[in-house]
PyMOL Python script that loads the backbone (N, CA, C, O; Angstrom):
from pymol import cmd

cmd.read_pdbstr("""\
ATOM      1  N   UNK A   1     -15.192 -22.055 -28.211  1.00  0.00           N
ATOM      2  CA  UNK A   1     -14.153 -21.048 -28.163  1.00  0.00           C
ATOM      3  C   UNK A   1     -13.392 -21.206 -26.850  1.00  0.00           C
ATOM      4  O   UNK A   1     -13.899 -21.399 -25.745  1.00  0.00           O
ATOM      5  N   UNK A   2     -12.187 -21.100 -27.121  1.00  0.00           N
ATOM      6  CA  UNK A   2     -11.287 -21.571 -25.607  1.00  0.00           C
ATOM      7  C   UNK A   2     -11.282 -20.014 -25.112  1.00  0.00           C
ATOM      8  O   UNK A   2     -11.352 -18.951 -25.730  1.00  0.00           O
ATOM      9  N   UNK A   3     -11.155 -20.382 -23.564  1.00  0.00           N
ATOM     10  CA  UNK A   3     -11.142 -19.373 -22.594  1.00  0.00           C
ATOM     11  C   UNK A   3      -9.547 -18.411 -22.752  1.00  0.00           C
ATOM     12  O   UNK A   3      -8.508 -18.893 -23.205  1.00  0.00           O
ATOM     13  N   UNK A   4      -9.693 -17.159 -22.315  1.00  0.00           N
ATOM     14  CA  UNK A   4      -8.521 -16.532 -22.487  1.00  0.00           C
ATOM     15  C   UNK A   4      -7.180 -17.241 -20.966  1.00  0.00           C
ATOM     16  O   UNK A   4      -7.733 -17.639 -19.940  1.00  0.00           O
ATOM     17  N   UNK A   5      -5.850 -17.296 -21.010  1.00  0.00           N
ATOM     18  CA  UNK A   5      -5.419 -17.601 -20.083  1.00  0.00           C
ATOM     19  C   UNK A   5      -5.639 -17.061 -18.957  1.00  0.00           C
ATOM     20  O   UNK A   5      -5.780 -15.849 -18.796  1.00  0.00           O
ATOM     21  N   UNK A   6      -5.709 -18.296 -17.679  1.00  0.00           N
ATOM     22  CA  UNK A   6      -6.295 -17.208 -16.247  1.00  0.00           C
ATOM     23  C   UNK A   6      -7.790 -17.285 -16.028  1.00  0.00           C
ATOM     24  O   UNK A   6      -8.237 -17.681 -14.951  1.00  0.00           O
ATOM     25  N   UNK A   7      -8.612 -16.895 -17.081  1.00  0.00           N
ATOM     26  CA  UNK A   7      -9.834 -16.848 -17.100  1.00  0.00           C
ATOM     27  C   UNK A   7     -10.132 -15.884 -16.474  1.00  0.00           C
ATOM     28  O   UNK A   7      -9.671 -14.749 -16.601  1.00  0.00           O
ATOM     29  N   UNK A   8     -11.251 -16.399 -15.451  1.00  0.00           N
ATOM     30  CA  UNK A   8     -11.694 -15.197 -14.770  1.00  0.00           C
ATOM     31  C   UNK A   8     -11.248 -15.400 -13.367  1.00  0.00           C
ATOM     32  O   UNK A   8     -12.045 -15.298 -12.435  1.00  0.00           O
ATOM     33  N   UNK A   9     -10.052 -15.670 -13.205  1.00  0.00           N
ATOM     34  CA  UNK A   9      -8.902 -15.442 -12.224  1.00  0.00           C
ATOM     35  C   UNK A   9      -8.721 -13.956 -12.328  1.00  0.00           C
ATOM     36  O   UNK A   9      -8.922 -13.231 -11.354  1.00  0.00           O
ATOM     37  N   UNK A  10      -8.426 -13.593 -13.240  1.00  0.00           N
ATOM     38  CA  UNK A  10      -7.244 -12.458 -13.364  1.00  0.00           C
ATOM     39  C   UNK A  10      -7.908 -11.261 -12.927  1.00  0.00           C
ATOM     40  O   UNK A  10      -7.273 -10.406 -12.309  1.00  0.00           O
ATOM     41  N   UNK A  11      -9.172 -11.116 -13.201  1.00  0.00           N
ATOM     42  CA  UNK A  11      -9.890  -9.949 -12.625  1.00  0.00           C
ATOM     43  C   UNK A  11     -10.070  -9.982 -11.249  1.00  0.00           C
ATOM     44  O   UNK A  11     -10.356  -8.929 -10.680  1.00  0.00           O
ATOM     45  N   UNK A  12      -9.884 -11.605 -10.253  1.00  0.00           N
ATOM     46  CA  UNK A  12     -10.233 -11.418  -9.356  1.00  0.00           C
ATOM     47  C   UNK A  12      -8.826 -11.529  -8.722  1.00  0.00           C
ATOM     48  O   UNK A  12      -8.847 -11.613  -7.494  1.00  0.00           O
ATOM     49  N   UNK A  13      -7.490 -11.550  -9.364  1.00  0.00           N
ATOM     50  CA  UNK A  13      -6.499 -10.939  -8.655  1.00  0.00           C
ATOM     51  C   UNK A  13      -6.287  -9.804  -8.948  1.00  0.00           C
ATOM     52  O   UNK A  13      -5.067  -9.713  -8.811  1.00  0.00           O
ATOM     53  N   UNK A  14      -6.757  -8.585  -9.356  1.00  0.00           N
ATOM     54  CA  UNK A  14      -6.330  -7.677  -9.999  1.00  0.00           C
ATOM     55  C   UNK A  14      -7.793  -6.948  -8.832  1.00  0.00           C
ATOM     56  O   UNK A  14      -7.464  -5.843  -8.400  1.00  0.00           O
ATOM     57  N   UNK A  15      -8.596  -7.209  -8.554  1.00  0.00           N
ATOM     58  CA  UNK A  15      -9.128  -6.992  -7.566  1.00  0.00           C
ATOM     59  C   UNK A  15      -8.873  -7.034  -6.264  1.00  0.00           C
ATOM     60  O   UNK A  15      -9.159  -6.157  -5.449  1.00  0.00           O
ATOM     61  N   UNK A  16      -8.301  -8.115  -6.046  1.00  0.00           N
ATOM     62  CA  UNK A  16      -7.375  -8.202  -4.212  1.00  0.00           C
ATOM     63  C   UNK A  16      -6.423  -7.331  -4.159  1.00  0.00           C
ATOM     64  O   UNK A  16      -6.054  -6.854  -3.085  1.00  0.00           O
ATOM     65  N   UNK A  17      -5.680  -6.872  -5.784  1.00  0.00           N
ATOM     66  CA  UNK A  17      -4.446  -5.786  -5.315  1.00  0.00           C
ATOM     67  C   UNK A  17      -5.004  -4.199  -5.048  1.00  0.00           C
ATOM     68  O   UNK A  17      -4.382  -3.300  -4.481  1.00  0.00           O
ATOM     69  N   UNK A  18      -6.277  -4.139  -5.593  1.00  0.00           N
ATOM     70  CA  UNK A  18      -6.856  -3.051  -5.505  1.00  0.00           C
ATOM     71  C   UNK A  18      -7.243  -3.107  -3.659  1.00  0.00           C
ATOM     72  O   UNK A  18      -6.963  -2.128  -2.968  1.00  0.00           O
ATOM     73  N   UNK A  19      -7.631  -3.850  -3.293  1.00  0.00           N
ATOM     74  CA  UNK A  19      -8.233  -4.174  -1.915  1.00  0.00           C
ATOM     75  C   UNK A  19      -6.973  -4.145  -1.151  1.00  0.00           C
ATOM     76  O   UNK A  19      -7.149  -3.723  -0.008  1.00  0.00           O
ATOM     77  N   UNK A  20      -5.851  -4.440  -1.406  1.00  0.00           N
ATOM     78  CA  UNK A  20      -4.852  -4.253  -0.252  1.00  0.00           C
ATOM     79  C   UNK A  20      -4.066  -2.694  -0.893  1.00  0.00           C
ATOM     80  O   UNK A  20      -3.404  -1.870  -0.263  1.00  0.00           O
ATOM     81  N   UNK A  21      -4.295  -2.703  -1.779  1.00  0.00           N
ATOM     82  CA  UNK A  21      -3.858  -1.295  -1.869  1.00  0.00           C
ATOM     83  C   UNK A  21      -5.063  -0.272  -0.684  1.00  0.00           C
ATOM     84  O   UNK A  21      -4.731   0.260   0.375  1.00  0.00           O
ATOM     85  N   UNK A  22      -5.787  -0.270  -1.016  1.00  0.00           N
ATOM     86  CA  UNK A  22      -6.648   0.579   0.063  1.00  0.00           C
ATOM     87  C   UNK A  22      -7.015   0.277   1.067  1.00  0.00           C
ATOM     88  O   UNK A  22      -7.902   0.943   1.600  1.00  0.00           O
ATOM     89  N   UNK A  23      -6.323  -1.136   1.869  1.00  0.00           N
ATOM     90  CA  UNK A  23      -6.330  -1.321   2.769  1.00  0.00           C
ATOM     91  C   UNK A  23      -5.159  -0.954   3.845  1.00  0.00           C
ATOM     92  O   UNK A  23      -5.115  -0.851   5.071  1.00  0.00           O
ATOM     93  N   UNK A  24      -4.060  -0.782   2.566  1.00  0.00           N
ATOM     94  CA  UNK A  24      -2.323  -0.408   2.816  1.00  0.00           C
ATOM     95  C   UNK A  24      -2.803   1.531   3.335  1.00  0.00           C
ATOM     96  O   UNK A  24      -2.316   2.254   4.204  1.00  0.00           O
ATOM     97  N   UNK A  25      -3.780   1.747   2.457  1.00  0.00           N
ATOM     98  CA  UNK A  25      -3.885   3.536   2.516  1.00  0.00           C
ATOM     99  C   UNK A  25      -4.500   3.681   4.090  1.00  0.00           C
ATOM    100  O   UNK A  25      -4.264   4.683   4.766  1.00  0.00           O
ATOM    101  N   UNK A  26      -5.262   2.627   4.550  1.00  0.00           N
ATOM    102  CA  UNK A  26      -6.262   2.642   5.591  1.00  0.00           C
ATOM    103  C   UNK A  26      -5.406   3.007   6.740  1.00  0.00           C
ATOM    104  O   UNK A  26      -5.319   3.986   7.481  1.00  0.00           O
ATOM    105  N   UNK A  27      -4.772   1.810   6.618  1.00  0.00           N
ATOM    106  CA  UNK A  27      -3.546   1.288   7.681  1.00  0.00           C
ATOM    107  C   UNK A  27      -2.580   2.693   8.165  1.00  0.00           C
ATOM    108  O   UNK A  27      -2.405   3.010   9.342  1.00  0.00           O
ATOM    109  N   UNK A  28      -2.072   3.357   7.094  1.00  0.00           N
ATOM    110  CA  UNK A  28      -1.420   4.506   7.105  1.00  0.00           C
ATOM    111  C   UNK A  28      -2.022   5.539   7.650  1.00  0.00           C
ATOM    112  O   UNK A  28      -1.663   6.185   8.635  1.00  0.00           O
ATOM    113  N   UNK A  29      -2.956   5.681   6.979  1.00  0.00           N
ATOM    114  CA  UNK A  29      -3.972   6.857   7.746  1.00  0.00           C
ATOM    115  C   UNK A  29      -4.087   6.816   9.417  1.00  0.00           C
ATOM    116  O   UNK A  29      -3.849   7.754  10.177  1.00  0.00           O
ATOM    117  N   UNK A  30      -4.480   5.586   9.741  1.00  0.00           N
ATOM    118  CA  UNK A  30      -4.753   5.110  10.664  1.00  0.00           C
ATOM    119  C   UNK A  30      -3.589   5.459  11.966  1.00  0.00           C
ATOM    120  O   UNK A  30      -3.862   5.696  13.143  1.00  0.00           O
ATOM    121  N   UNK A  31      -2.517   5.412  11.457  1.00  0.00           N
ATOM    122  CA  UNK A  31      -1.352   5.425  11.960  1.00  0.00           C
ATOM    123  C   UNK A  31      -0.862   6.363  12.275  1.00  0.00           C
ATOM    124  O   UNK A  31      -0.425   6.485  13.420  1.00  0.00           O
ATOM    125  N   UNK A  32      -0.764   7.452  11.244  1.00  0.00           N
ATOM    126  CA  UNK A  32      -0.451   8.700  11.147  1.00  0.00           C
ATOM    127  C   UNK A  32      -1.446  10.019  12.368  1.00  0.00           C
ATOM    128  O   UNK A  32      -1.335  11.059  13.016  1.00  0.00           O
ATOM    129  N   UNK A  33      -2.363   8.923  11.968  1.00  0.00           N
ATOM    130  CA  UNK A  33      -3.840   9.955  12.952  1.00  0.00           C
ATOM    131  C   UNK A  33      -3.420   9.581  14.040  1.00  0.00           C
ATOM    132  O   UNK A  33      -2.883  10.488  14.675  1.00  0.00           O
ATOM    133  N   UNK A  34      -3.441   8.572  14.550  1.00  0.00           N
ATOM    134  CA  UNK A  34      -3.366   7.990  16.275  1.00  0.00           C
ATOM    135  C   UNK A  34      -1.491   7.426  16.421  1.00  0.00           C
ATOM    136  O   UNK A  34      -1.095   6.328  16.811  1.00  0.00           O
ATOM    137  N   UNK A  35      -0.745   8.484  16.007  1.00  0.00           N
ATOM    138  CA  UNK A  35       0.567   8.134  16.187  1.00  0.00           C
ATOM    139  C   UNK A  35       1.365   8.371  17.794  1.00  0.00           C
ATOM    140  O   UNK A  35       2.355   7.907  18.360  1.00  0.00           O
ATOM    141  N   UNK A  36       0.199   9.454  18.136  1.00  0.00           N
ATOM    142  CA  UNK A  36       1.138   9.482  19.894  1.00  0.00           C
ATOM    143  C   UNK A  36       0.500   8.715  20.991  1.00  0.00           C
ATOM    144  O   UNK A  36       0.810   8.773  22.180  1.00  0.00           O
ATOM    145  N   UNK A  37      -0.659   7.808  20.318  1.00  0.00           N
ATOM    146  CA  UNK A  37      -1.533   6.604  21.540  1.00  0.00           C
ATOM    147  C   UNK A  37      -0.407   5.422  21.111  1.00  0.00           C
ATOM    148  O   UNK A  37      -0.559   4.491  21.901  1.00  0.00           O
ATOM    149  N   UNK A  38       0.760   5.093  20.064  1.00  0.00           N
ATOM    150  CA  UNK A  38       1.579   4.160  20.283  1.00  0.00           C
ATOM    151  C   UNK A  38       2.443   4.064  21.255  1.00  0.00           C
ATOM    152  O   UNK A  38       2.975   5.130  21.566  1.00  0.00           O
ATOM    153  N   UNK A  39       2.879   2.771  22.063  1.00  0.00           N
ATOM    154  CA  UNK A  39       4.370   2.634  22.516  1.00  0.00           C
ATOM    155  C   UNK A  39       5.561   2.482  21.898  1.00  0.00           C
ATOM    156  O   UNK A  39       6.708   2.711  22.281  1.00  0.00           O
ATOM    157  N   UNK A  40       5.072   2.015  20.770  1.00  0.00           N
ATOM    158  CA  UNK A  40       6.625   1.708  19.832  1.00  0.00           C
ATOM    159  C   UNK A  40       6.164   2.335  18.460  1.00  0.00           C
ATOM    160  O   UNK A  40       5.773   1.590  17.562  1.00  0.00           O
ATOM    161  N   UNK A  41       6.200   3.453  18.326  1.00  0.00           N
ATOM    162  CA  UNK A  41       5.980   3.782  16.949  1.00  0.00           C
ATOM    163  C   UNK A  41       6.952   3.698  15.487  1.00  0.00           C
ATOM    164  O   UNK A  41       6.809   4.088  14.328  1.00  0.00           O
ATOM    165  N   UNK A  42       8.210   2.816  16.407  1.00  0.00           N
ATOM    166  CA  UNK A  42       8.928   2.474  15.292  1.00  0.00           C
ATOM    167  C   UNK A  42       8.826   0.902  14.746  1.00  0.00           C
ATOM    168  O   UNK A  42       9.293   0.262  13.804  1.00  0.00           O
ATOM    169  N   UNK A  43       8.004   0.664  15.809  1.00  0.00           N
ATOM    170  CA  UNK A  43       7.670  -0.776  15.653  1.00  0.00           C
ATOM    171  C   UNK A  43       6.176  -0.521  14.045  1.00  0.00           C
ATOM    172  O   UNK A  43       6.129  -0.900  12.875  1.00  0.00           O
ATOM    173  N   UNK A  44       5.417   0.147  14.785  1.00  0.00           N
ATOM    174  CA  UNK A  44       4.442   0.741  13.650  1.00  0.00           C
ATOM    175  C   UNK A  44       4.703   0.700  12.167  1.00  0.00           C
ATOM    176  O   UNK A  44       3.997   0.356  11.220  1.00  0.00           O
ATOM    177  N   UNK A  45       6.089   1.214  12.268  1.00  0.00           N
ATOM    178  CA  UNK A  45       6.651   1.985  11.232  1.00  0.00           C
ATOM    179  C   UNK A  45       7.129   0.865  10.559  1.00  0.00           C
ATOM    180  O   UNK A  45       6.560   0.762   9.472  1.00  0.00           O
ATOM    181  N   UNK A  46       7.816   0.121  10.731  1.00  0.00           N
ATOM    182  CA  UNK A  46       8.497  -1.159  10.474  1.00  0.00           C
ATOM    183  C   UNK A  46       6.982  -2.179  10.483  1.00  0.00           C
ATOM    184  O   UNK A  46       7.181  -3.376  10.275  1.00  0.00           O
ATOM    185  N   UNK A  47       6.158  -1.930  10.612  1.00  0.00           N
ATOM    186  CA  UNK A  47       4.810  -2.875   9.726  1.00  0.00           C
ATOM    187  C   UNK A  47       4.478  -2.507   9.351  1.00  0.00           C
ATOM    188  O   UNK A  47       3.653  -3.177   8.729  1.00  0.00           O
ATOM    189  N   UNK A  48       4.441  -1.358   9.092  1.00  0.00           N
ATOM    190  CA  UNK A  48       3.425  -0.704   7.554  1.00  0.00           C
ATOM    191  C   UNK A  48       4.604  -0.941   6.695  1.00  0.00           C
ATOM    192  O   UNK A  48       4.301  -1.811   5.879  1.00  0.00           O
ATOM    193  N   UNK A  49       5.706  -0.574   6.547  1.00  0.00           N
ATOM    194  CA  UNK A  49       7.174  -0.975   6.109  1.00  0.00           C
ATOM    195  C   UNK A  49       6.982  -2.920   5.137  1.00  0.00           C
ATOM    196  O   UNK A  49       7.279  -3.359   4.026  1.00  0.00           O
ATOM    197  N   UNK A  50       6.484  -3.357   6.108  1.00  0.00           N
ATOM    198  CA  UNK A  50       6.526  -4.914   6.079  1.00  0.00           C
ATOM    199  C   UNK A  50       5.579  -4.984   5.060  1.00  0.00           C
ATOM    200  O   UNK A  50       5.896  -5.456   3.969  1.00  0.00           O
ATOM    201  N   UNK A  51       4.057  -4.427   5.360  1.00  0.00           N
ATOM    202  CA  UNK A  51       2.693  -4.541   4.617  1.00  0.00           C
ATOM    203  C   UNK A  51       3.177  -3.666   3.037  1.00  0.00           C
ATOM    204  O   UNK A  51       2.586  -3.883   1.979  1.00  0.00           O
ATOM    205  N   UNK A  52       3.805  -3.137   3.109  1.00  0.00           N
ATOM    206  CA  UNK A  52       3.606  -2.213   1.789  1.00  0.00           C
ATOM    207  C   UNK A  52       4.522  -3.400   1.026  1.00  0.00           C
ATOM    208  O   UNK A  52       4.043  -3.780  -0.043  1.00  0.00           O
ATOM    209  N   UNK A  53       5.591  -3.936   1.383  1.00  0.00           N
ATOM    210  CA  UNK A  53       6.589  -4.742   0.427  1.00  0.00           C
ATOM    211  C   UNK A  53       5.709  -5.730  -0.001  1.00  0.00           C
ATOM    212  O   UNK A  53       5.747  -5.922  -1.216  1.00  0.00           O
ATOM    213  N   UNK A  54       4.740  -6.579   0.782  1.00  0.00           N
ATOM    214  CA  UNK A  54       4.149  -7.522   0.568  1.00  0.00           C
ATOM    215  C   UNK A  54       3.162  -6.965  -0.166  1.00  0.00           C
ATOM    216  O   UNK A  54       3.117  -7.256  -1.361  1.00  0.00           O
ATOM    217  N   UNK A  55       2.443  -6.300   0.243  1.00  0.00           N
ATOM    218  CA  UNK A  55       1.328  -5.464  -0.987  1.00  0.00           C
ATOM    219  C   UNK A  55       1.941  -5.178  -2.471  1.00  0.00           C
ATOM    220  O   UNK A  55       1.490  -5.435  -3.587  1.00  0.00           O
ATOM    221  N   UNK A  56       3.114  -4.563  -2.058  1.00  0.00           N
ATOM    222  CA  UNK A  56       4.023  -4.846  -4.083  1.00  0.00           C
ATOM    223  C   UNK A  56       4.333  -6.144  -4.350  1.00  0.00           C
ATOM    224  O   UNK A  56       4.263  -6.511  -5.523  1.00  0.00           O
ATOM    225  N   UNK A  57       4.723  -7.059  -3.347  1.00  0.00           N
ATOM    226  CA  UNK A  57       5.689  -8.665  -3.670  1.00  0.00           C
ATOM    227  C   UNK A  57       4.108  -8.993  -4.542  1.00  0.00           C
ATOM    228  O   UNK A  57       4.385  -9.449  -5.651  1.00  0.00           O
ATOM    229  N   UNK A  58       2.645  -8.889  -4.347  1.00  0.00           N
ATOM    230  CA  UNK A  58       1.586  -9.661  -4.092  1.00  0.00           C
ATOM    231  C   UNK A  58       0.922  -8.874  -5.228  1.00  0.00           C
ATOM    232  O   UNK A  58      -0.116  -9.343  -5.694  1.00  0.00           O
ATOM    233  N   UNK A  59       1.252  -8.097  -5.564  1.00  0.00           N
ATOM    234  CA  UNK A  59       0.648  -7.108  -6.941  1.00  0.00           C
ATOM    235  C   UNK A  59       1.504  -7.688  -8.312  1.00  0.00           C
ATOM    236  O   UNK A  59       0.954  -8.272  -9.245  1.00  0.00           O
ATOM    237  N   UNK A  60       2.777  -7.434  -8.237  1.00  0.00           N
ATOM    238  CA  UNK A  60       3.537  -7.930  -9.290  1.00  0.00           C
ATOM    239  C   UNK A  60       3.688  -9.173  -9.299  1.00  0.00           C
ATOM    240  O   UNK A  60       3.955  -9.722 -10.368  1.00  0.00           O
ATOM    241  N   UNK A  61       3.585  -9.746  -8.396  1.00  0.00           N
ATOM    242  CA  UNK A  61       3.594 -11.899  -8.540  1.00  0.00           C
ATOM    243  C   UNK A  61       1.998 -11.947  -8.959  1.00  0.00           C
ATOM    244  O   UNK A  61       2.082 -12.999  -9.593  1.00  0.00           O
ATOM    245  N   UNK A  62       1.133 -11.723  -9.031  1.00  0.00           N
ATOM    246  CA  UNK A  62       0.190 -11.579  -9.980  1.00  0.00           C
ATOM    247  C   UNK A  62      -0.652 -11.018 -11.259  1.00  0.00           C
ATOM    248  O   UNK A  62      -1.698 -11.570 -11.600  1.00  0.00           O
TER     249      UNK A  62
END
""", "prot")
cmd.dss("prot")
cmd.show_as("cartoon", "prot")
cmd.util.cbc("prot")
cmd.orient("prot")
């Protein structure tokens, strides 16, 4: 019996998006809590900014 396409790829990308999704939530939290120990909190802002596009570019390209 032939394998379905992907195989058992697909669960284990469908697993990394789960993992940067709650790593994206971490990050935020993280940020939000300790926002007045930054110097550039717009710099902050503009990488979680960066991480979230790539966390969607990296969910839907898989």
């Amino acid at each position: 019996m032939p394998s379905p396409p992907g195989g058992f790829e697909v669960p284990l990308w469908r697993a990394l998006a789960v993992f940067r999704l709650a790593s994206l939530a971490y990050v935020c939290v993280l940020a939000v809590r300790d926002a007045d120990r930054y110097d550039h909190p717009y710099a902050v802002g503009a990488l979680i900014l960066i991480m979230a596009a790539w966390t969607a570019a990296t969910a839907v390209g898989y």
